[in-house]
N, C-alpha and C positions, 0 to 999 in steps of 0.2 A: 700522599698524606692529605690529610682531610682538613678543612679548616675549622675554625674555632667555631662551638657549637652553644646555643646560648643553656644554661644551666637547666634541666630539668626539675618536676617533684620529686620527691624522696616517695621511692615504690618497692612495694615488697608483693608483687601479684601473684593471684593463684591461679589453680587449672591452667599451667605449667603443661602439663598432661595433655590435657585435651587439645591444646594445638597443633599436637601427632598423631591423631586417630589410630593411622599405620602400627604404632607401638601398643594401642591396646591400652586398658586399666585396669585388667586383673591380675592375680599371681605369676609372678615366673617362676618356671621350672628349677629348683635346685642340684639337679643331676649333675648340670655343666659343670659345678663348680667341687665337685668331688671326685669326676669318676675317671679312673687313670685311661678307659680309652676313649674316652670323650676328648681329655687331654691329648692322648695322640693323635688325634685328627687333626687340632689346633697345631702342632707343628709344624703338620704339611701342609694346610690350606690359609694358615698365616704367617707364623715366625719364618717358615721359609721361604713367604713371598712377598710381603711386604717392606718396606723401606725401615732401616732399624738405623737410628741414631750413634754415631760412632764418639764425636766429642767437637771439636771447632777447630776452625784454620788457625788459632794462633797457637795450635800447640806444633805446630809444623810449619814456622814462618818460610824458613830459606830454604834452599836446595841442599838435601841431605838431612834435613828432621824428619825427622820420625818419631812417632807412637805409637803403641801398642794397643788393644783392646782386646779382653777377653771376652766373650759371650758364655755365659755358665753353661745356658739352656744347653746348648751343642756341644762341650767341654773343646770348644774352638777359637784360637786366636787369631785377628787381625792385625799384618802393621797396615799404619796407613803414613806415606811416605812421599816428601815433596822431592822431584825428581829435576833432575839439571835442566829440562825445561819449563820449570816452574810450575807444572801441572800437579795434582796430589793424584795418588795411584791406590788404590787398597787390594794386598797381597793375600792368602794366605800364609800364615806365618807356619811353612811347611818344607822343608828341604824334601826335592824330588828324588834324592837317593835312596832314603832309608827313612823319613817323615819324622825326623826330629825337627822342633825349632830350629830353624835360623837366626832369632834375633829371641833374647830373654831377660835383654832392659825393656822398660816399662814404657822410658823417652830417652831421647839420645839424636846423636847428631853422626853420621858416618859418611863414607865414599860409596858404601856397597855392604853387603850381607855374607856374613860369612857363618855356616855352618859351625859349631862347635866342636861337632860329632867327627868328618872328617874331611872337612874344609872346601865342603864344594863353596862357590865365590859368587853370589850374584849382584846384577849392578841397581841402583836406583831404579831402573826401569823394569825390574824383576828379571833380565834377559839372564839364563846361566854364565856367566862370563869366563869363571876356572874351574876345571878340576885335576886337584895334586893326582900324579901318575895316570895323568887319563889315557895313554898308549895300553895299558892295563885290562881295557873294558874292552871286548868282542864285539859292542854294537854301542853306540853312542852319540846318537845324535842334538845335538848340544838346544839347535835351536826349536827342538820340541819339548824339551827342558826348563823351562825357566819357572819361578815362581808363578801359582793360579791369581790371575786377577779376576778382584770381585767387579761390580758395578758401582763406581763412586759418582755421588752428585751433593751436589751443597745447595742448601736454602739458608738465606740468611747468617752465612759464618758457619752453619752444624753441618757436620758433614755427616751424610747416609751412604749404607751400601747396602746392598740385594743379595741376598746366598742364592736365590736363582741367577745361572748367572745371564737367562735371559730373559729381564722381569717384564709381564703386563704388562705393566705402565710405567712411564716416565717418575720420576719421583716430583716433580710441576703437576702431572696428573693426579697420583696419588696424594699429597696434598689440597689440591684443589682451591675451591672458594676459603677453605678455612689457613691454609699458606698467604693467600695472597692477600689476604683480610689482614695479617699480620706484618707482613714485609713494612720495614721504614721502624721497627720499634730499635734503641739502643741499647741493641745486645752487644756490640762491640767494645762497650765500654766497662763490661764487666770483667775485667783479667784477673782481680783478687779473688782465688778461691777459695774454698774451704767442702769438705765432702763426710759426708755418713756412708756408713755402709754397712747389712746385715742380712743374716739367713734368719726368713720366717716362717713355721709351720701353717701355710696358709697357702690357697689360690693366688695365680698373681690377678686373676681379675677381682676378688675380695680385695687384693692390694688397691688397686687402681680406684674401684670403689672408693675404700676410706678415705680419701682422698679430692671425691666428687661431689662430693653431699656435705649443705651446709646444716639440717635436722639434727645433728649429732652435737652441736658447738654448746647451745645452753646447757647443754646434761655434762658430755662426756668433757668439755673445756670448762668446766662452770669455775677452776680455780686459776685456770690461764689470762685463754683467751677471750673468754666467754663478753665480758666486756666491751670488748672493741668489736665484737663482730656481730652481738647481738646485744643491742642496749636497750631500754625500753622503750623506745619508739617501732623494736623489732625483737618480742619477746622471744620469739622462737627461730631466731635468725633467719630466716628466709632469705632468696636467693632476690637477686635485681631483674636478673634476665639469665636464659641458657638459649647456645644458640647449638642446633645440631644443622652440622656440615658436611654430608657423606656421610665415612664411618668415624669421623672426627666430631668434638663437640668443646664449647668453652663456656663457661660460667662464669658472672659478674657477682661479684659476692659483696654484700650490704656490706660498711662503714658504721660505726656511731660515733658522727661528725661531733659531739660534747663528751667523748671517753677523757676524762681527767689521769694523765698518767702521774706516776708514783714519779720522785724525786729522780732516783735513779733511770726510769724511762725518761721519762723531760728529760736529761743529757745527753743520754745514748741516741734519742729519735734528735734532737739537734743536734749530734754532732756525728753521726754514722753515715757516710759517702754511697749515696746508691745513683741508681744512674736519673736520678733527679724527674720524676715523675708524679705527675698530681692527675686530679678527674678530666682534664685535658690538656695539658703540656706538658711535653716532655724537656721543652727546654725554651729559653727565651726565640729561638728559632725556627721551633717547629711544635708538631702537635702528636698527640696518638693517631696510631693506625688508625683503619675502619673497622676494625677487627677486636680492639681493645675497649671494653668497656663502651662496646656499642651506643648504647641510649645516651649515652655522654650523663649521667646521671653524678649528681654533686656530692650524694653519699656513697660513690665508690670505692673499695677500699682493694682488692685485687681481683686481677684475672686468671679461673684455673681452667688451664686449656689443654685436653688430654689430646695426644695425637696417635691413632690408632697403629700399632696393639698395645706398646706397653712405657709410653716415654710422655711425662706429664709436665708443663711449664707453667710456674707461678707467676705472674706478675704485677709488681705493684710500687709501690711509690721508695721504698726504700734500697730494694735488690731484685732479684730475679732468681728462682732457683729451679730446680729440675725433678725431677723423682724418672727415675726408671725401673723397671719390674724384669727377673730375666724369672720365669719358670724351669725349676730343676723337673718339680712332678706335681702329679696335679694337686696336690697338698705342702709342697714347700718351694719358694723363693727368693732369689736374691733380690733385694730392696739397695739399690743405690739414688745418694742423692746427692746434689751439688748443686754451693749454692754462689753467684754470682756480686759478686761488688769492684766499684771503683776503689784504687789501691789508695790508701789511708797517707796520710799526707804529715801527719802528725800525729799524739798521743792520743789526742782528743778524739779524734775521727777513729783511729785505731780500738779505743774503748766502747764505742758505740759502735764501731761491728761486731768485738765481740760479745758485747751484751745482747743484740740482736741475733746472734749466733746460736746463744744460748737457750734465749728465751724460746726460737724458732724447733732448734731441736727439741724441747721438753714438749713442745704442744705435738709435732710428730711422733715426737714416742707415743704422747698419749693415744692419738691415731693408731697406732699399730698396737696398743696394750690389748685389745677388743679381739684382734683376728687370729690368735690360735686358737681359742676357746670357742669362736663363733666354727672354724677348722675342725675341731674334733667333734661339735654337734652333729655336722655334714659330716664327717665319714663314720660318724655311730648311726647315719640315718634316722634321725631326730628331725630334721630340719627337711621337707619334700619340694617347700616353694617359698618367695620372697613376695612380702607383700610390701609395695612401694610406694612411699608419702609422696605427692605431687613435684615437691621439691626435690624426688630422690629419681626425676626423667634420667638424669645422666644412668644410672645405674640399669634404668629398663632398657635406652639406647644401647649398651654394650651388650648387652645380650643378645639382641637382633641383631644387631654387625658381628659379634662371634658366629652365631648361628648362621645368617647368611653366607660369612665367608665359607665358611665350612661346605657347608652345602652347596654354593656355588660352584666350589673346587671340586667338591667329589661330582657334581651330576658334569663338569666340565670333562672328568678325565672317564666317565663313562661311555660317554657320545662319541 
């Protein structure tokens, strides 16, 4: 943890851009973002190799919890499962008899896994442990049997796993400068949840897009948010700072430090329990990360920090929430979001989440109202390249790290 940094100016800078040369300032290509086997490269040279967010260790406190995870993109489930040595395990959720489910609660608590189907038995540890009438079977060898384990690793409380099951890199690697810039923030304090969830006819990199770029808030929020995040000291909301890290990248998004809120906000922002964070303290004890609203800047208002390919964290002084992107096809996605608060203690606090809840969903909808109709220009082939506002670096980054991956992966398995 860093110490206390004395207050900056209020900065909204440009040529953004030009501090990556490497990214270029003209057009990008629109292909990637339409074309179904453009899309199936992306599966193999990233969804199935990179580190993919499963959910936190407290949904699996004790020995014997578990929970489930579906991945749309692969029509594949994980449990992931604390095991009587206290270790968490991620399974597939795949009986080796006949490949039904073993487990079809969502969370739960058990001794072991039992098949539905016909009762093969496995334990915590994924090992086969029974099978009813196994004198039955001419060849059976029990301890080449057991449920597949994926690669589980945890950063921060989140836990990841790897469908390769023997990945590159460490998931400390794969994160990198942009993990460890982060580490020390109070994620652990957010146990009240609350989630969205939806099918969108669009790219999930258009998803992760809307998401990246603050150019959109004067126009497309002008009845939300537009206000707080772009007031007149920052007509066109401009960004604070973007930091790219590898194929990861975070953005510090301007504040207007004199936003007058409405009666109803005044309440809800006094009295909604977040994990108590300001432009640098997180609490009477400690400070933000290195990683958090780096410049230490006074008109901060949150940080959105995408972590490659498809898992995005908000963070800012009230809550913390998530977006994650699964890709069905190169034109439609699962859009999941969840979002993070300390559990309400009272009426009061209880009213100011949910008003906060509310308000936060309408402005992501309005985020997502824009991408089927941008989706159907791209696949009527209207649209051939993206041309990118200085403040919209995040967007020209993801295209070079998709592209790279890609490419990396295929001239990897040529050689």
């Amino acid at each position: 943890m860093n110490e206390r940094v004395a207050k900056s100016p209020q900065v909204t800078p440009a040529n953004l851009t030009l501090k990556h040369p490497e990214l270029g300032t003209g057009p990008v290509p629109a292909r990637p973002y339409w074309d179904p086997a453009w899309y199936a490269r992306e599966l193999e040279a990233i969804f199935k190799r990179a580190w993919l967010c499963m959910g936190r260790v407290e949904q699996a406190k004790s020995p014997g919890d578990f929970f489930m995870k579906k991945l749309p993109t692969f029509d594949l489930s994980v449990l992931v499962v604390r095991g009587k040595d206290g270790e968490l395990r991620a399974f597939h959720n795949v009986c080796k008899h006949r490949g039904n489910h073993v487990e079809l609660r969502e969370a739960g608590h058990c001794l072991g896994f039992t098949c539905p189907f016909h009762g093969w038995t496995y334990g915590l540890d994924g090992k086969l442990a029974a099978v009813p009438d196994e004198k039955g079977f001419h060849e059976l060898d029990k301890k080449k049997l057991g449920l597949t384990q994926l690669p589980l690793e945890i950063w921060e409380g989140f836990v990841f796993i790897n469908l390769n099951l023997k990945p590159h890199q460490t998931l400390k690697e794969f994160l990198g400068e942009h993990g460890a810039d982060l580490e020390g923030y109070v994620f652990h304090r957010g146990t009240a949840i609350f989630e969205y969830e939806g099918v969108i006819n669009t790219n999930w990199k258009c998803m992760v897009d809307s998401f990246c770029e603050t150019y959109h808030v004067p126009v497309l929020h002008r009845h939300s948010i537009k206000d707080t995040l772009a007031g007149p000291d920052n007509p066109h909301g401009r960004l604070i700072d973007i930091r790219l890290k590898g194929p990861h990248r975070t953005q510090s998004v301007w504040g207007n430090m004199n936003y007058t809120p409405n009666p109803v906000q005044g309440l809800a922002f006094q009295y909604a329990p977040g994990p108590s964070v300001t432009s640098g303290v997180v609490d009477e004890h400690s400070v933000l990360p290195k990683g958090l609203n780096e410049t230490r800047a006074p008109n901060w208002s949150i940080d959105v920090t995408a972590f490659f390919p498809n898992w995005i964290i908000v963070m800012g002084s009230g809550m913390y929430f998530t977006h994650q992107m699964w890709p069905l096809a190169a034109n439609k996605v699962v859009w999941q979001m969840r979002g993070y608060l300390r559990p309400a203690t009272n009426a009061a606090q209880r009213f100011g989440q949910e008003n906060s809840m509310v308000e936060l969903r309408d402005a992501v909808l309005e985020d997502c109202n824009t991408l089927e109709r941008i989706q159907a220009s791209l696949d009527q082939g209207l649209i051939n390249e993206f041309i990118y506002h200085d403040h919209e670096l995040a967007l020209r980054h993801q295209y070079h790290v998709v592209k790279q991956w890609v490419e990396d992966y295929e001239r990897s398995k040529s050689t």
